[in-house]
C-alpha positions in Angstrom: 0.0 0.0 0.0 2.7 2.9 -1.5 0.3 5.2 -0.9 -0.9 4.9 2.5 -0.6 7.9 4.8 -0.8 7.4 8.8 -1.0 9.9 11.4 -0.6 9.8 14.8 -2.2 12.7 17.0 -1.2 13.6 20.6 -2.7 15.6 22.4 -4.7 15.7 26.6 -8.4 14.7 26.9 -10.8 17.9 26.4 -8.7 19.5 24.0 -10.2 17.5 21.0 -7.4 15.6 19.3 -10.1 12.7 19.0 -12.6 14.5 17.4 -10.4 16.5 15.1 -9.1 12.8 13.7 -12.4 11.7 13.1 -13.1 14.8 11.3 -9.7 14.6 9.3 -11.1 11.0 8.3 -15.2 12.3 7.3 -13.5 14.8 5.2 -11.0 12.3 3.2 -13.7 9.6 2.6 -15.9 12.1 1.2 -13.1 13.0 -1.5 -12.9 9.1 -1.9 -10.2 7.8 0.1 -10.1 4.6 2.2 -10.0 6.0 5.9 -9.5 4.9 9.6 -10.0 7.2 12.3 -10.0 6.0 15.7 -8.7 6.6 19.4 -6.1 4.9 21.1 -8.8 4.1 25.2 -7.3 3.6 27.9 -8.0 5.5 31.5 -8.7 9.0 29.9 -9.8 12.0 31.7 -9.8 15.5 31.2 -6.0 16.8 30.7 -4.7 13.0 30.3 -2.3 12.8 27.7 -4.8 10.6 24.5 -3.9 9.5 21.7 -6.0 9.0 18.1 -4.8 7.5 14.6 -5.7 7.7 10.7 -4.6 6.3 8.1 -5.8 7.1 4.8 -5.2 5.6 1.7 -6.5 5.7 -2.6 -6.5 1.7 -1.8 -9.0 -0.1 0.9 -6.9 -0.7 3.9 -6.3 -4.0 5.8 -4.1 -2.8 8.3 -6.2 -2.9 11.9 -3.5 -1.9 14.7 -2.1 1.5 16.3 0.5 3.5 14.3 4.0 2.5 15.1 5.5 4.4 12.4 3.6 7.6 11.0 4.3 9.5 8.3 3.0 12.4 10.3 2.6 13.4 13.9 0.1 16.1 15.1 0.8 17.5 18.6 -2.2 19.3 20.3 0.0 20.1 23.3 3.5 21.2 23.7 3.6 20.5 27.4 3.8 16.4 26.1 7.2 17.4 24.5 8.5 16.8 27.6 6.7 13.7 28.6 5.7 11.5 25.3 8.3 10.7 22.9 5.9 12.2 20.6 8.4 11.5 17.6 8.6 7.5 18.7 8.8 5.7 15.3 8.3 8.9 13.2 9.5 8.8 9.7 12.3 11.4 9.2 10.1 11.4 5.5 7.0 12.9 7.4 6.8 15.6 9.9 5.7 16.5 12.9 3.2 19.6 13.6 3.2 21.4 17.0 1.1 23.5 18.8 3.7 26.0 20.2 4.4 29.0 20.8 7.8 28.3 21.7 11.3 29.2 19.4 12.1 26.8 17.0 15.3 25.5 19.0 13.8 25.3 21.6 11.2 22.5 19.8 14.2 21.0 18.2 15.5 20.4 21.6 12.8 18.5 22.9 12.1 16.6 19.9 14.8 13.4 20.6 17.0 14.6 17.7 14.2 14.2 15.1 15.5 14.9 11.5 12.7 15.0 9.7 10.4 18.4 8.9 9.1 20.3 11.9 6.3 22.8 11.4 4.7 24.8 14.8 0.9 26.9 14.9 -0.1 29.0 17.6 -3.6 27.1 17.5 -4.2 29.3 21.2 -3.8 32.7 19.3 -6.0 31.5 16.0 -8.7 29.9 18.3 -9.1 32.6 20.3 -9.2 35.3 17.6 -11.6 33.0 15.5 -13.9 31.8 18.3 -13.3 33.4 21.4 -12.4 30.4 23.2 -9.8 27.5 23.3 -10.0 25.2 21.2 -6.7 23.9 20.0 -8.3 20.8 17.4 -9.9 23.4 14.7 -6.8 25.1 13.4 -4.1 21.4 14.3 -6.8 19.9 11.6 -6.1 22.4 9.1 -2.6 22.5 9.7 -2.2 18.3 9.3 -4.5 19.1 5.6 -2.1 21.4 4.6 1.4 19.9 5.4 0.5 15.9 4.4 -1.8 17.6 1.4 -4.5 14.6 1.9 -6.5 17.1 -0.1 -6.7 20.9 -1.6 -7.3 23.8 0.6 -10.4 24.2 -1.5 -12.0 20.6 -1.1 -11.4 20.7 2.7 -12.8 23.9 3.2 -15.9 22.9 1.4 -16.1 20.0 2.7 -15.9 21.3 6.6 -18.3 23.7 5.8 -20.7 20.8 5.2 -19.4 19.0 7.8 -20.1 21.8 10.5 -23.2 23.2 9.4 -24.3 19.3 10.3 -22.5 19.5 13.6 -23.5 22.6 14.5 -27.1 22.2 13.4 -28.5 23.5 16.8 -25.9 26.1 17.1 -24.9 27.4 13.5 -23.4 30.8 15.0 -20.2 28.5 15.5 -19.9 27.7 12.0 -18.6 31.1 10.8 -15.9 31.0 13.4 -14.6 27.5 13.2 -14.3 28.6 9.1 -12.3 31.2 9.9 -10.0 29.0 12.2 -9.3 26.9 9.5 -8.4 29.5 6.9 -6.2 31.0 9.6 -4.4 27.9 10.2 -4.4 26.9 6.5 -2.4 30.4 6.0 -0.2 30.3 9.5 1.2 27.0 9.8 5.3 27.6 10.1 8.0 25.3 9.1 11.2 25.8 11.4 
């Protein structure tokens, strides 16, 4: 399966690393790709360090196990830097994403001498300027869509558009500011 991308997403329970992998894998099937997104349960409780998976592939996938070597790593929170070895089996071909708002050496440093491409957001300062309140998973979606390039900019706009106004049925004043996270963090994300 050449063409097989998998992604492993760290983040702490609450801060929607879960949900933002199953919407990573609603918005690949519905440009035709073969998808898994799931959670990796154990004792989880708000501020627990989680984890969650995809894989997503052109070719149906037969592969039913955690990630033990992504091609990408998304990291919700920088404060697991220094307790998960976040970059554990990562393919120096990938990358990793942070959540930071720390200096690039200073990521470097914590990163177990990782070779491969390092990219950081401030999803704190986009969430709160696009919806007034923390939530980290909107703009670390966007940011995994844009550096793996699962899809266009376009296709994964359109399709969270759909996707929200579904979610947010009850409360569609949301919608217009979870757009706007995304196409900040589409247009922020930072390679170091």
């Amino acid at each position: 399966m050449s063409n097989l991308i998998e992604i492993r997403w760290h983040g702490r329970g609450g801060q929607g690393a879960k949900t933002a992998s199953l919407l990573l894998a609603d918005a690949a099937f519905n440009t035709g790709k073969y998808i898994q997104g799931f959670p990796e349960y154990g004792p989880e409780r708000m501020g627990a360090p989680i984890t969650a998976y995809n894989r997503i592939s052109d070719e149906p996938i037969t592969i039913h196990s955690n990630i033990y070597e992504p091609d990408y790593v998304v990291v919700v929170d920088d404060t697991l830097l220094e307790t998960v070895n976040v970059t554990s089996g990562l393919k120096e071909t990938g990358a990793i994403i942070i959540n930071s708002t720390k200096d690039g050496d200073e990521l470097k440093k914590l990163l177990n001498g990782y070779k491969g491409d390092i990219y950081k957001i401030d999803a704190r300062k986009i969430s709160m300027e696009a919806l007034g309140k923390y939530f980290p998973n909107t703009p670390m979606l966007a940011s995994i869509v844009k550096v793996s390039k699962i899809m266009s900019d376009e296709d994964f706009l359109a399709d969270m558009m759909g996707s929200f106004k579904h979610k947010f049925a009850k409360k569609p004043e949301v919608i217009d500011g979870n757009m706007k996270a995304l196409e900040l963090a589409l247009n922020q994300i930072e390679k170091i």
